[in-house]
C-alpha positions in Angstrom: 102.5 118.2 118.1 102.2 115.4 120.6 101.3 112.1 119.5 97.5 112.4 120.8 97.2 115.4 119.2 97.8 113.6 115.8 95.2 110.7 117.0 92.7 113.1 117.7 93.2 114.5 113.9 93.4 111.4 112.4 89.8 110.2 114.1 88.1 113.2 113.2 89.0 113.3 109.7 88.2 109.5 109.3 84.6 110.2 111.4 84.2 113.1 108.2 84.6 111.1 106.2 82.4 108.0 107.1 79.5 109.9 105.0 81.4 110.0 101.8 82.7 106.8 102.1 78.7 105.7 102.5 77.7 108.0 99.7 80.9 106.8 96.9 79.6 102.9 97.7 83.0 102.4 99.4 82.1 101.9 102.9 81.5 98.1 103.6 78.1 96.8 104.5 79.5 95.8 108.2 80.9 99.2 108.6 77.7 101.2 108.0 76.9 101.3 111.7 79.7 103.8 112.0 77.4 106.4 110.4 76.1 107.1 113.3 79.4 108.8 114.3 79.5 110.7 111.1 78.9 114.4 112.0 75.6 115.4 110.5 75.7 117.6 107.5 76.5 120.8 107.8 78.5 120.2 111.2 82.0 119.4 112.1 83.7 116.5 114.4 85.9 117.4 117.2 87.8 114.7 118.8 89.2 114.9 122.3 91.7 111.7 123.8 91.8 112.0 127.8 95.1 110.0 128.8 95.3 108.1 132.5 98.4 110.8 132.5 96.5 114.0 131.7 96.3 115.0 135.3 100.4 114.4 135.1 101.8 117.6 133.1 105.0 115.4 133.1 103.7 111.9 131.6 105.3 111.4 128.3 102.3 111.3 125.2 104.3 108.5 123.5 103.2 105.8 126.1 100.3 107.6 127.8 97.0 104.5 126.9 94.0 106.6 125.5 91.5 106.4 129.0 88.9 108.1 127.3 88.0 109.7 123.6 85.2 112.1 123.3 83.2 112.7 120.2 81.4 116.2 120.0 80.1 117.7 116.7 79.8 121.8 116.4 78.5 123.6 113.6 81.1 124.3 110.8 80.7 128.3 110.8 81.6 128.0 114.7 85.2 126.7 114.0 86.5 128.7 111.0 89.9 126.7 111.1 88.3 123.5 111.1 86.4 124.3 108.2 89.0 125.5 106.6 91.0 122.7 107.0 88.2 120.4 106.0 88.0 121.6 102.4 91.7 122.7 101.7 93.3 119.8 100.2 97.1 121.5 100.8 96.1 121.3 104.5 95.4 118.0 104.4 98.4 116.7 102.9 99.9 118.6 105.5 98.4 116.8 108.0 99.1 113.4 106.4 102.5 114.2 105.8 102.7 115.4 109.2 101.7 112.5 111.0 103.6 110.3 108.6 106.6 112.3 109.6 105.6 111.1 113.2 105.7 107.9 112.2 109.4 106.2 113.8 109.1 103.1 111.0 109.4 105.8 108.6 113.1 107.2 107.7 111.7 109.3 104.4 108.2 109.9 102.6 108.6 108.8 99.3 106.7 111.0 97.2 105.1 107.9 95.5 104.3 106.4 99.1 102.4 109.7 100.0 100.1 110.3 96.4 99.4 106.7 96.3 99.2 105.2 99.7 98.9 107.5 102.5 96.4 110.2 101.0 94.5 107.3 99.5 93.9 105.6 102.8 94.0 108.8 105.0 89.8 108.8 104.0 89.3 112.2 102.4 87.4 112.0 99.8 89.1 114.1 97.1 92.3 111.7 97.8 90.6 108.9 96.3 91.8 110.1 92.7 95.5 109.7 91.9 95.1 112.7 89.1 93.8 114.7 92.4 96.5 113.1 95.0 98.8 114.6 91.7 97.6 117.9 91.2 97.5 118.7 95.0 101.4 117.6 96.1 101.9 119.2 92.9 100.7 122.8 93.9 102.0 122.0 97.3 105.7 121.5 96.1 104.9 124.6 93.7 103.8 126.9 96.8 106.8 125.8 98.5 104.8 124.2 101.4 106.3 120.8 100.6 110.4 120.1 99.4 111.7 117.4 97.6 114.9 115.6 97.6 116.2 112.6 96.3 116.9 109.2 98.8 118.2 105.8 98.0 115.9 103.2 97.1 116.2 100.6 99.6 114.5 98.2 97.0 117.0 99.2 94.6 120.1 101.6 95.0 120.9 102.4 91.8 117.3 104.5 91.3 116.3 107.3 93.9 113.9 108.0 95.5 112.0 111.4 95.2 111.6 111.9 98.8 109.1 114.6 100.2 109.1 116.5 103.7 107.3 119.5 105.1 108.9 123.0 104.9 108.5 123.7 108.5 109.1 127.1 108.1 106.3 128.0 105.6 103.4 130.2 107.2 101.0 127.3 106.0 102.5 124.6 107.7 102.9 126.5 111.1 98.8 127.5 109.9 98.1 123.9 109.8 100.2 121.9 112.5 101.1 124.5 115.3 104.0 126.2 115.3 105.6 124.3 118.2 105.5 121.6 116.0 107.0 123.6 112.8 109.8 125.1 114.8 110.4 121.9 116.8 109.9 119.9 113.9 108.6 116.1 115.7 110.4 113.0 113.9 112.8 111.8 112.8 115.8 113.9 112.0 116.0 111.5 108.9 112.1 111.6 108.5 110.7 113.6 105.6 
């Protein structure tokens, strides 16, 4: 998936979850303005990210400057996938483990990193519980959507790391990121 691809994801789940944020107390008093981006209930968010280069089939996504980002909300029933997406926890760590896969800073997920940082901060609201963050990587690793493997510890060598990647041939992952991405499989050879 190309890098704007995984912006435009990233915004629209964050713009979802504006409301909940507002709703759990956790969205500071300076931020409520951003509200009014929140899709109202019952609707979805789609995000769109026009590049300077999108008229250049050729431009490369890692450097192309977003020109232009359009918000548009749709009713949930309209986009089955979306919806879908929207209250399937598995999918989302999918798509957080996706992106941090993306992510060339990154030369392994740590499982830890991923229940306790990334799903945490990704904004969803059910990832604001470490017993949920838990429970979901759990039944991910279970379903064989998500592998494990053990890395070195580059605070301390002499205790691995559990590290955790995407099995980018499971029929849920392709479901969830595109299959160009699955088969292609975007990062880091070393990423996971």
């Amino acid at each position: 998936m190309p890098r704007i691809e995984g912006i435009e994801r990233r915004l629209a789940r964050a713009l979802e979850s504006i409301a909940g944020m507002h709703q759990d107390g956790m969205l500071p008093p300076v931020l409520v303005p951003l509200l009014a981006l929140a899709p109202p209930k019952g609707m979805t968010v789609e995000v769109a990210v026009r590049t300077r280069d999108d008229d250049d089939p050729g431009a490369d996504d890692e450097r192309a400057a977003p020109a232009e980002i359009r918000i548009s909300f749709g009713s949930a029933r309209a986009t089955d996938v979306t919806a879908h997406h929207a209250h399937d926890p598995v999918a989302d760590v999918v798509n957080v483990l996706s992106d941090a896969e993306q992510n060339p800073q990154l030369h392994f997920v740590a499982l830890k990193f991923l229940r306790d940082r990334l799903l945490p901060q990704s904004g969803l609201s059910w990832a604001s519980s470490p017993h949920s963050c838990q429970a979901v990587i759990a039944e991910a690793i279970e379903r064989g959507i998500l592998t494990t493997s053990k890395k070195p510890n580059p605070r301390n060598p002499e205790f691995p790391v559990t590290a955790v990647q995407l099995n980018r041939e499971h029929p849920v992952v392709h479901r969830v990121v595109g299959a160009e991405v699955a088969e292609n499989g975007f990062g880091h050879a070393e990423s996971v």
